[in-house]
C-alpha positions as CSV (number, residue, x, y, z in Angstrom):
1,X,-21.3,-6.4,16.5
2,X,-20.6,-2.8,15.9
3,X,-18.8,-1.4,13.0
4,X,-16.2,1.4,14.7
5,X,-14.8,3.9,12.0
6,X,-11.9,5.6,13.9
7,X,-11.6,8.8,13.3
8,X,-7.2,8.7,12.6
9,X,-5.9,11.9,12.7
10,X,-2.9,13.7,15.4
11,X,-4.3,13.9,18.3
12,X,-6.6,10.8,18.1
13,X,-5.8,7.2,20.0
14,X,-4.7,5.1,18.0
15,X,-7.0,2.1,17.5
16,X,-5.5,-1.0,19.4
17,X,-4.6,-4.1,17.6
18,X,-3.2,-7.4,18.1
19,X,-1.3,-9.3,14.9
20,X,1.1,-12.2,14.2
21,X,4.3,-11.0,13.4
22,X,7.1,-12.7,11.7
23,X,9.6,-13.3,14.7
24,X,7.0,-15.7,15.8
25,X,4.8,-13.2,18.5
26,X,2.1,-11.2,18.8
27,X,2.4,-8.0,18.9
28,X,-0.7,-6.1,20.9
29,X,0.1,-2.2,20.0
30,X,-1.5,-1.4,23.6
31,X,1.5,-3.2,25.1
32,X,3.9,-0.4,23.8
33,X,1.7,2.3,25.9
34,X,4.3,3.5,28.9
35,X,7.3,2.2,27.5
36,X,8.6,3.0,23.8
37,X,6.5,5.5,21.0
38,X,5.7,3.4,17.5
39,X,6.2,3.7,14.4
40,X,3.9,2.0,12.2
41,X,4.6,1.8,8.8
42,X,1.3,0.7,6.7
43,X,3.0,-0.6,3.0
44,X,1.7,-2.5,0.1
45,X,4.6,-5.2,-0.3
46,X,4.1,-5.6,-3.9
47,X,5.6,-2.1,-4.3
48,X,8.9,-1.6,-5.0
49,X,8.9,1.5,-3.4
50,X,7.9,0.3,-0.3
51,X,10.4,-2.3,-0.2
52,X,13.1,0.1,-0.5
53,X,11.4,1.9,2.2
54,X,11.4,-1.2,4.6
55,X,15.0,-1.2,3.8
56,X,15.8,2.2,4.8
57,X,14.2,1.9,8.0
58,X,16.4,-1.6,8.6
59,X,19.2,0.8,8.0
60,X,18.7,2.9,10.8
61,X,16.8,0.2,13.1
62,X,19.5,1.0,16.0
63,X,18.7,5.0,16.0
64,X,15.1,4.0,16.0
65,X,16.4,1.7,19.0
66,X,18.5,4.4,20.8
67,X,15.3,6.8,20.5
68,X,13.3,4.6,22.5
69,X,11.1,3.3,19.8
70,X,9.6,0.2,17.9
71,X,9.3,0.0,14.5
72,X,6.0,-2.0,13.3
73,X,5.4,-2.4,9.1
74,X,1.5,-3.5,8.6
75,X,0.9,-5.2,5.0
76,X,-2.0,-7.2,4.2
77,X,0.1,-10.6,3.8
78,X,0.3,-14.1,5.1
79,X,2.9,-14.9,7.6
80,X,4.8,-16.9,5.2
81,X,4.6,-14.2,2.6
82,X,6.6,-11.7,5.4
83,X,8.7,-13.9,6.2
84,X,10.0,-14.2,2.9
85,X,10.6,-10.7,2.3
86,X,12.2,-10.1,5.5
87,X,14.8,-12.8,4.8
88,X,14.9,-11.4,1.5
89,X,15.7,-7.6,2.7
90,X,17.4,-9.0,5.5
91,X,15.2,-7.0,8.1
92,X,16.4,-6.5,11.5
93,X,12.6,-6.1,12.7
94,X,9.8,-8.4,12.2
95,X,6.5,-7.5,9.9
96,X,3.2,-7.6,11.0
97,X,0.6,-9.8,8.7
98,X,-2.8,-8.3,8.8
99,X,-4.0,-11.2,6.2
100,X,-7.5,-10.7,8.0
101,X,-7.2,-7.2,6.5
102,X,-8.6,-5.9,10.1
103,X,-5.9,-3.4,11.1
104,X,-5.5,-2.0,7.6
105,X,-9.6,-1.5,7.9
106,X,-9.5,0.1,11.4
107,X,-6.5,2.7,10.6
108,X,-8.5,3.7,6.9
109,X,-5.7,2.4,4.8
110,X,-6.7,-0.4,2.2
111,X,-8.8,-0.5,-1.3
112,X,-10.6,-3.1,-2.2
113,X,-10.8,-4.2,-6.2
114,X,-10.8,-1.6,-8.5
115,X,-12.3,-3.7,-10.8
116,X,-15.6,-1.5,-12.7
117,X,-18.8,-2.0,-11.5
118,X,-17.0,-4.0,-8.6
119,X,-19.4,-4.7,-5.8
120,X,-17.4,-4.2,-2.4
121,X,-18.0,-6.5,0.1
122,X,-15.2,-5.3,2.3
123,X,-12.1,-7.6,1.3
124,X,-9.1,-5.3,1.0
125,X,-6.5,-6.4,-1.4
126,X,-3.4,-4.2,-0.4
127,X,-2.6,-0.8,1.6
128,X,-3.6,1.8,-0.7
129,X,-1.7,4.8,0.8
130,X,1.8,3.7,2.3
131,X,1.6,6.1,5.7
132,X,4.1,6.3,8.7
133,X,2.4,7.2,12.2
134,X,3.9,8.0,14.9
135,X,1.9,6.8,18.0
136,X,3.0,8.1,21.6
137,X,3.1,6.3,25.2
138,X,-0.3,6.7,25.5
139,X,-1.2,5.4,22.5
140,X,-2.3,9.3,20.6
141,X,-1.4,9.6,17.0
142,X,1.3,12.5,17.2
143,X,2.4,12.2,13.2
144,X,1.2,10.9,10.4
145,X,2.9,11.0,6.7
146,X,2.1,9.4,3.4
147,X,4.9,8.0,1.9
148,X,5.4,9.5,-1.6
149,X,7.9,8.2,-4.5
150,X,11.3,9.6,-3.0
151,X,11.0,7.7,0.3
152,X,9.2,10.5,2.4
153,X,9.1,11.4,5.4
154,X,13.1,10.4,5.8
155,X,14.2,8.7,8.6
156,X,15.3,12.0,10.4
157,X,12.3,13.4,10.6
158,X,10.6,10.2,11.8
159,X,13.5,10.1,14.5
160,X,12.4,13.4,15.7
161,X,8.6,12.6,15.7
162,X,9.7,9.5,17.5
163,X,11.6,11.4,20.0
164,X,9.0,14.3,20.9
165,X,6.4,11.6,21.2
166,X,8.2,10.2,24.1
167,X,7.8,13.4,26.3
């Protein structure tokens, strides 16, 4: 077996995935191509910020909806541990649980222990940078923002990037 680094940057494809989410499916990022442009939202769920990012996007699920896209939020967690904090934030959207750590590798975005003289064998722990994509119809990487402290990029700007990446 190969080991694929993808290079993810605009303009690139996005690297396909398949992952258990927790409405009970599983959701193949390919099966979006032609129909809606995705918003994936990589977050580390023990982060408060991040939570009140989840939240803001459950806030304006339906313009998300109206704009003809999906919304996705990656963590490294198990399905139970999603499902708790949907219930918990009372998301309108499921949350995908990369607990095999395999999309989080592919897209670049976790850290393994940051422990000193830590020797990595590969197991990720959590996302490392939060980051919102914006993936198109045909699956390119058209944005892509880190999340900081004050909730960045806002939802009106990821509307817009949502909306152009449908054209």
């Amino acid at each position: 077996m190969y080991n694929v680094e993808y290079r993810i940057r605009v303009g690139e494809m996005a690297p396909d995935f398949t992952l258990k989410s927790t409405t009970g499916r599983e959701i193949r990022l390919y099966d979006c191509k032609n129909k809606k442009s995705v918003l994936l939202f990589f977050f580390n769920h023990k982060k408060a910020e991040c939570l009140e990012r989840l939240k803001t996007l459950a806030e304006d699920y339906e313009k998300f909806k109206e704009a003809g896209a999906v919304i996705f939020p990656i963590s490294v967690l198990r399905l139970d541990e999603g499902r708790a904090i949907v219930e918990r934030l009372g998301l309108p959207f499921g949350i995908l649980c990369d607990d095999g750590h395999s999309v989080v590798r592919a897209y670049n975005m976790g850290r393994c222990s940051s422990t000193p003289a830590h020797v990595c064998f590969e197991v990720i722990h959590d996302v490392e940078r939060p980051t919102m994509l914006v993936v198109d119809t045909s699956g390119v990487i058209r944005y892509i923002q880190r999340v900081d402290a004050s909730g960045n990029p806002d939802s009106l700007t990821l509307l817009e990037e949502c909306r152009k990446s449908l054209k």
